[in-house]
N, C-alpha and C positions, 0 to 999 in steps of 0.2 A: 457475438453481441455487438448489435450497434450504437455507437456511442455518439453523444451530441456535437464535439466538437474532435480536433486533434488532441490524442491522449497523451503525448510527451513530445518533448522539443528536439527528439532526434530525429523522430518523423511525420508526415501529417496525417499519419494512419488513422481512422476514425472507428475501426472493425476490430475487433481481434476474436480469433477463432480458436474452438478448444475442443474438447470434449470430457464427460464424466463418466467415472468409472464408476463399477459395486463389485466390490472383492470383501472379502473377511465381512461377511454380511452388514457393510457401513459404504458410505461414497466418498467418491474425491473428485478434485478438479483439474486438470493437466491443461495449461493454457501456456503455450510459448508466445515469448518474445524473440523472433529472431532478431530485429532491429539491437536487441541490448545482447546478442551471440548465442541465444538459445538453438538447439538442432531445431527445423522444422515441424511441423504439425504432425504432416505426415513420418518425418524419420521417430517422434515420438510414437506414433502411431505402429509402423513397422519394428520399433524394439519391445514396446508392450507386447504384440505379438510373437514374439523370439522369445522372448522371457529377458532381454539382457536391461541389462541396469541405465538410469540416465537420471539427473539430480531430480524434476521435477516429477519425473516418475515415481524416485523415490518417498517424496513426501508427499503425492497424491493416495499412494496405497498408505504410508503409513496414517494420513488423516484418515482414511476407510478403515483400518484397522480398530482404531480408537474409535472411531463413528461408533462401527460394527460391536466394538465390546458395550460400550453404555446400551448402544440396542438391546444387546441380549440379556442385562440386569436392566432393562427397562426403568433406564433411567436419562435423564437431560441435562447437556453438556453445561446448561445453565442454571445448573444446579452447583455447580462446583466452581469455585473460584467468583473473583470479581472482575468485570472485561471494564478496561479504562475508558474512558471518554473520548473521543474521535473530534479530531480539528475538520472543519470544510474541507473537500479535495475540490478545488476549482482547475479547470486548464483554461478558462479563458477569462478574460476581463469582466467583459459581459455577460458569464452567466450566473442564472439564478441572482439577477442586480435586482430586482422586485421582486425577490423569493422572500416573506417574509420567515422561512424557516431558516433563512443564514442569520439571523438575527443571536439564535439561540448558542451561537458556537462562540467559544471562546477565544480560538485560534483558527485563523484560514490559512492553508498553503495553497499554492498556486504556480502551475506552471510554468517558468520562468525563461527571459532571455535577455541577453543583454542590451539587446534592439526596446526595449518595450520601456522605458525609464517612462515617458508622460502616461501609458496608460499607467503605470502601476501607482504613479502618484497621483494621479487623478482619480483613481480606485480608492486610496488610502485617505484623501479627503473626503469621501462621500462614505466610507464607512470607518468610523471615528476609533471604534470600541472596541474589535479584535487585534488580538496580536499575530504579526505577521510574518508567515514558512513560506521561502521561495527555495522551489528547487529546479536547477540551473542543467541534469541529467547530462553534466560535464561537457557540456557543449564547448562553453567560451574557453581560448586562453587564459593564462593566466595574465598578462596583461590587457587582455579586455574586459577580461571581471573586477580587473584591477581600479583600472578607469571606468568602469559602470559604477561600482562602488562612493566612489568620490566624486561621482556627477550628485549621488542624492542627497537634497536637503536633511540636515542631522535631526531635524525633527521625524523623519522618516527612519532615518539610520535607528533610534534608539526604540523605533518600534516591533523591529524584526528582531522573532523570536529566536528565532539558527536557519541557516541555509544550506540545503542540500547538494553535495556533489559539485559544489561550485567551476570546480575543473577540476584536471585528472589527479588523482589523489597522489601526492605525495610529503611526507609527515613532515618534513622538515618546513616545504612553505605554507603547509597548511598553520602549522604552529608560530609561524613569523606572523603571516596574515593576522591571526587570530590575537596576538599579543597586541597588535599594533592598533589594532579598531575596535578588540572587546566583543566583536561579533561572535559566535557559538557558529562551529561549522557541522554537521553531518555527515555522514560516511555510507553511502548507499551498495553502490556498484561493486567496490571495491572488498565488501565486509565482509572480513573472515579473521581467523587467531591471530592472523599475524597485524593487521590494520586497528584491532580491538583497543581503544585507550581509552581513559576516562578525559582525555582532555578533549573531545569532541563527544559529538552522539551516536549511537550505532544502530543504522535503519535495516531493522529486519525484517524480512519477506517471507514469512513460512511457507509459502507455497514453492520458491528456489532455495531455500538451504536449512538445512538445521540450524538450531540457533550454535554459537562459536563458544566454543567452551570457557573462553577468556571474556566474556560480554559483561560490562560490567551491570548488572540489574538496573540501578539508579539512571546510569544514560541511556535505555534502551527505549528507544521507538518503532513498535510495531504498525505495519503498512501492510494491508492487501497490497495483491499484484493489479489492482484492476482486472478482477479477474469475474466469476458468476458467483453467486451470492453464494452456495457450495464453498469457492474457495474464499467469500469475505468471513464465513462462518471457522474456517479453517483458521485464517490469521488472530479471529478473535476470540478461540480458543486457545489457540498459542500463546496469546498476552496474557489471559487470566491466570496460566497454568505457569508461566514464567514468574507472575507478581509483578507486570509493567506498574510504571506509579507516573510515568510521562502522558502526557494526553498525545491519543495515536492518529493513525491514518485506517480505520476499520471500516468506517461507511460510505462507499465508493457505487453503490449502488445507483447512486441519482445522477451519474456518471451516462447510463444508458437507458435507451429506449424502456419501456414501461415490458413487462411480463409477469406471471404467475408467481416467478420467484421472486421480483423485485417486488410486488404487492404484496406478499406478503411478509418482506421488512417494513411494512409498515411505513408511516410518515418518516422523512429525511429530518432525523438530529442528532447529537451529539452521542445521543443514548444507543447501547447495543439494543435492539431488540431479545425479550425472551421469544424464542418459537418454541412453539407448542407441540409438541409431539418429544421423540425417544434421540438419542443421540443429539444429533446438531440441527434437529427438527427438520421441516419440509417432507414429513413424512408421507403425507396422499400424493403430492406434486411428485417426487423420487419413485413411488410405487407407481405411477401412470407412466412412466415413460417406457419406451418399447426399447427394452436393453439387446445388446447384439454378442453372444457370447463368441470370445476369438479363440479362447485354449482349455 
């Protein structure tokens, strides 16, 4: 899928490549990041084929799995549960800045660096009214997020809703940080039993992990992978069936170039789309595609 601008601040990658699966008569999405240590496309590619196991593998089939069962009582995944409401995902300054559908969101996150302090202020005086998610994809130092932090005017400080990944996690400075400025941190990269606390947030990605058996409900934020609408349908089944009660990261779609599946989520806002058909919908778009069977 090709995407508008650079999709994270580790690299200026603007493409990311995937592919879908149909197993257990339902689909799924397998789309690596190697930039964040994911195996290859292709090494994905090559263990589907073997049959041998790999995380994102695993949760592509199990999303097919679950697809495939609603399928077959002919029933829709939005029929069940309630999908939370979704902040803006922005990666640049300037996009979507005369999109009058950014209006509707409550909370924007936005791709962050420690380099970017005038746009990001210059951003936040021109749009008054959301609360503001920067995530940082543990780029910076911890003394350079330190000193970005303290460059910005505290009328800004008190508008940021939590910040993701700010640098490479470890609890004991994330927890000093945190006491000391009252900011809300997040825990992205790092989320698993063991990182799991209620005194931060914990960003899960059903498309890389199961949710952590230790996740506290209350702080959980669900986030597509920026992945095909397949796998945004995946994450925002995961929130509804979890009970998120956080406003997530699910509608990532306006992310990339225009197509069949991105039309048919419909207009970009805060709302999940219902689609219409059986499992996680896209039902005529999933049935045209020339599937290639490997085993």
């Amino acid at each position: 899928m090709a995407g508008r601008h650079a999709l994270n601040r580790r690299s200026a990658q603007s493409e990311v490549e995937g592919f879908l699966i149909f197993h257990y008569g339902g689909y799924g999405c397998v789309q690596p990041w190697p930039v964040f240590g994911h195996p290859s496309l292709d090494e994905h590619w090559q263990a589907l084929e073997a049959g041998h196991s790999l995380p994102l593998l695993e949760q592509a089939l199990r999303c097919a799995r679950l697809d495939g069962e609603a399928r077959a009582r002919r029933v829709s995944w939005w029929s069940q549960g309630t999908v939370p409401q979704s902040h803006a995902t922005l990666t640049s300054f300037t996009e979507h800045e005369d999109d009058a559908a950014l209006m509707a969101f409550t909370h924007v996150k936005v791709k962050m660096s420690a380099a970017q302090n005038e746009e990001l202020i210059s951003w936040a005086q021109r749009h008054l009214a959301p609360r503001i998610r920067l995530d940082f994809n543990e780029v910076p130092t911890q003394l350079e997020f330190d000193a970005w932090w303290h460059s910005l005017p505290h009328s800004l400080q008190v508008r940021i809703d939590w910040i993701e990944d700010p640098f490479l996690f470890e609890a004991r400075e994330w927890r000093i940080f945190q006491e000391r400025t009252g900011v809300k941190l997040a825990i992205d990269r790092a989320l698993s039993d063991a990182t799991v606390s209620p005194e931060w947030l914990s960003v899960w990605k059903p498309a890389w992990q199961e949710i952590p058996r230790a996740v506290v409900k209350e702080s959980l934020v669900v986030t597509s992978a920026m992945d095909h609408p397949v796998g945004q349908a995946w994450a925002a089944y995961s929130a509804a069936q979890a009970g998120v009660t956080q406003v997530c990261g699910l509608r990532t779609d306006h992310l990339f170039a225009r197509d069949a599946f991105t039309e048919a989520m419909g207009a970009w806002s805060p709302e999940w789309p219902v689609l219409e058909g059986t499992g996680m919908g896209f039902d005529e778009l999933l049935e045209m595609i020339p599937w290639t069977r490997i085993r």
